[in-house]
C-alpha positions in Angstrom: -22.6 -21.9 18.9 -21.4 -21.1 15.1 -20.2 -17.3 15.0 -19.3 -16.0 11.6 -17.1 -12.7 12.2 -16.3 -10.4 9.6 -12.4 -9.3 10.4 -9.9 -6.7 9.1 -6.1 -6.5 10.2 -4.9 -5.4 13.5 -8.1 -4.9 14.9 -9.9 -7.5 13.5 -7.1 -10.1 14.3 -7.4 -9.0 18.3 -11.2 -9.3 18.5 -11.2 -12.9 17.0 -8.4 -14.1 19.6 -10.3 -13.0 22.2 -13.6 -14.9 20.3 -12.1 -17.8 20.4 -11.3 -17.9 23.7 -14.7 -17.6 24.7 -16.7 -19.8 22.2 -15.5 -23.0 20.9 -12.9 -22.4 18.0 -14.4 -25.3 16.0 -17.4 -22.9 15.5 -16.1 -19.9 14.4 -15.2 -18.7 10.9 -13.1 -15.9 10.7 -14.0 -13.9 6.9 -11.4 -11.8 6.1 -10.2 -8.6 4.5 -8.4 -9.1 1.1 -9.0 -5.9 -0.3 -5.8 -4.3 1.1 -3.5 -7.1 -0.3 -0.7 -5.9 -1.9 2.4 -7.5 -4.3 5.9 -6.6 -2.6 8.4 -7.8 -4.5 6.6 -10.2 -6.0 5.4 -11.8 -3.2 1.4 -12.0 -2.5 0.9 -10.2 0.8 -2.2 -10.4 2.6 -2.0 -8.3 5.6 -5.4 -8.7 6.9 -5.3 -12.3 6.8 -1.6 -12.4 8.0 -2.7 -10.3 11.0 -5.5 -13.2 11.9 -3.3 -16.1 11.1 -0.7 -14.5 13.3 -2.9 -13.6 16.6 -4.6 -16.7 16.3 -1.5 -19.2 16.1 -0.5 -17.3 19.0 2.4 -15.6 16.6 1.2 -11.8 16.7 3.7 -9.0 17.8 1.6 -7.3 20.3 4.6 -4.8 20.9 4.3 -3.2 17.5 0.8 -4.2 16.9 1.1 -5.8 13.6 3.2 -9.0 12.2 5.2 -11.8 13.7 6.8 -11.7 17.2 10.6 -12.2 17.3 10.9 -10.5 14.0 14.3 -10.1 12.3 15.0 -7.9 9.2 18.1 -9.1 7.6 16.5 -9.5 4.3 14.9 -6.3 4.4 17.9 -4.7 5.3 19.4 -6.3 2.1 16.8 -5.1 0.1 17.5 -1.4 0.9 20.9 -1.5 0.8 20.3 -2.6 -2.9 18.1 0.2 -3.6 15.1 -1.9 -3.7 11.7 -0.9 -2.5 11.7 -1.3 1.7 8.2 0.5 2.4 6.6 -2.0 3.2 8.0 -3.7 6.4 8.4 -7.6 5.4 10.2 -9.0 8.2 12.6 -12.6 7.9 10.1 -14.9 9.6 7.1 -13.5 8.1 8.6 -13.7 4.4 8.2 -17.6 4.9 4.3 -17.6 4.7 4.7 -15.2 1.5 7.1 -17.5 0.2 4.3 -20.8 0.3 1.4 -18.4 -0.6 3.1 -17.5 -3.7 4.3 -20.1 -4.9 0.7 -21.9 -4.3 -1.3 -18.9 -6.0 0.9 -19.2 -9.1 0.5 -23.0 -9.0 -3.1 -22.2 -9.6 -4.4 -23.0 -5.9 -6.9 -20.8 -5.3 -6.7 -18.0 -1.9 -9.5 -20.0 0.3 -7.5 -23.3 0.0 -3.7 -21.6 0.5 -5.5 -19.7 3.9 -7.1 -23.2 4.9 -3.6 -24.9 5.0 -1.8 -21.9 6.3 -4.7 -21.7 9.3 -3.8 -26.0 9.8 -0.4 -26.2 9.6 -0.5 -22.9 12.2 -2.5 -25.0 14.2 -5.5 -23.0 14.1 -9.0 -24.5 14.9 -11.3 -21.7 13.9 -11.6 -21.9 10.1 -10.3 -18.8 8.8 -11.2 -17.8 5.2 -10.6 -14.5 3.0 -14.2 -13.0 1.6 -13.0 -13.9 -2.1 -10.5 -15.9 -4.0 -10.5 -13.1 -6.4 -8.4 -10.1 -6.9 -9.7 -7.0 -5.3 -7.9 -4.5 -4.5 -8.7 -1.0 -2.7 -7.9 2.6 -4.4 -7.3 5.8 -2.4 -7.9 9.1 -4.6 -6.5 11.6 -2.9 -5.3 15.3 -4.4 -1.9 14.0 -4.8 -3.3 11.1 -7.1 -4.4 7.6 -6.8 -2.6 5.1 -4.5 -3.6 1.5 -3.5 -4.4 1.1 -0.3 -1.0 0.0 1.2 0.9 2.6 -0.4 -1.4 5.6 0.9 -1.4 4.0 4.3 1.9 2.4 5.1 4.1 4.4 2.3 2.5 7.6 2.3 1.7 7.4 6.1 -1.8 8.0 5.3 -0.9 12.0 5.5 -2.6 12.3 2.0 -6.8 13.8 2.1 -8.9 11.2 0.8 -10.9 12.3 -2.0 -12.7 9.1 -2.6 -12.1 5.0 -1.6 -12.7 2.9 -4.7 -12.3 -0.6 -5.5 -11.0 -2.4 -8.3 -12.0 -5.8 -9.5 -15.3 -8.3 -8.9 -15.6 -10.3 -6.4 -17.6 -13.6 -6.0 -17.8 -14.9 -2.4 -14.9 -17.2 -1.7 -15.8 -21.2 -1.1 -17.2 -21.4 2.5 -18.1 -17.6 3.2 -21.8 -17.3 2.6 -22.5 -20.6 3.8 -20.4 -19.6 6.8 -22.8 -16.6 7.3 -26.2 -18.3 6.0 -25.3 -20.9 9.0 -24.3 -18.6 11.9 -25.9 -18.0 15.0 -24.7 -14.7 15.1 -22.5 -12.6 12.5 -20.1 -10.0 14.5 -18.3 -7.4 13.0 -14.8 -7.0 14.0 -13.2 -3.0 15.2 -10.4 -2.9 12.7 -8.8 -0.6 14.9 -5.5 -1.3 16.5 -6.3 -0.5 20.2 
């Protein structure tokens, strides 16, 4: 059976464990988020597909729901006492796959191919993909102004009233999506909730 599932973070990331464990791996293909990504100093974060990579190598920190398990935050802990920006919880061990991303994106490799070799070297049988190689990112308008995603949720503890969601950028399907979804016995949507 080939399942094409359509994945967010936290939520998203649970629901295509628990896929894989009842299908073959070989026939999924996980498309996620990349809408939420987010630079944090200067490292390429993508949260979504973090949160997939993580629960499906087995590497997910079900305690806080989000990121890698046996998390440190020396670096972090550096970086505030410099006075540089901390909202955004990078922990040690995590910092690692921003590191290779990075450095691959501005090499020229394109998202798809960085998310394949991550998903491998994890040990990952599903194929995991992100909807686009392209930058797009998601805008919150609120009263207060206009945040990207990340900031309004994780900085601004999505307190602020949401005016209107916008996105920013075009987006072509990355390599492998549609024919991921033209193939698929069935196409699931994933809760991107994180219960």
């Amino acid at each position: 059976m080939k399942v094409a599932l359509l994945s967010g973070g936290v939520g998203g990331a649970r629901f295509a464990r628990g896929l894989v464990g009842a299908v073959d791996p070989a026939g999924v293909t996980v498309i996620g988020n990349v809408g939420d990504d987010v630079d944090v100093l200067g490292l390429a974060v993508s949260p979504d597909l973090d949160s997939i990579l993580y629960a499906l190598a087995g590497l997910h920190d079900e305690e806080r729901g989000w990121g890698r398990s046996g998390e440190t935050w020396e670096a972090l802990g550096t970086v505030s006492a410099l006075g540089g920006e901390d909202w955004f919880r990078l922990g040690d061990r995590d910092l690692g796959l921003h590191l290779v991303r990075t450095q691959a994106l501005c090499s020229g490799e394109p998202l798809s191919t960085v998310t394949a070799r991550l998903a491998r070297s994890l040990g990952i049988e599903a194929a995991v993909v992100p909807a686009t190689d392209d930058l797009l990112r998601t805008w919150i308008d609120t009263p207060a102004g206009s945040f990207p995603f990340q900031e309004w949720f994780v900085a601004r503890g999505h307190r602020d009233e949401v005016d209107a969601v916008r996105f920013e950028g075009e987006a072509a399907p990355a390599p492998g999506v549609l024919e991921a979804l033209a193939g698929a016995d069935a196409i699931v949507i994933a809760p991107s909730t994180r219960t």
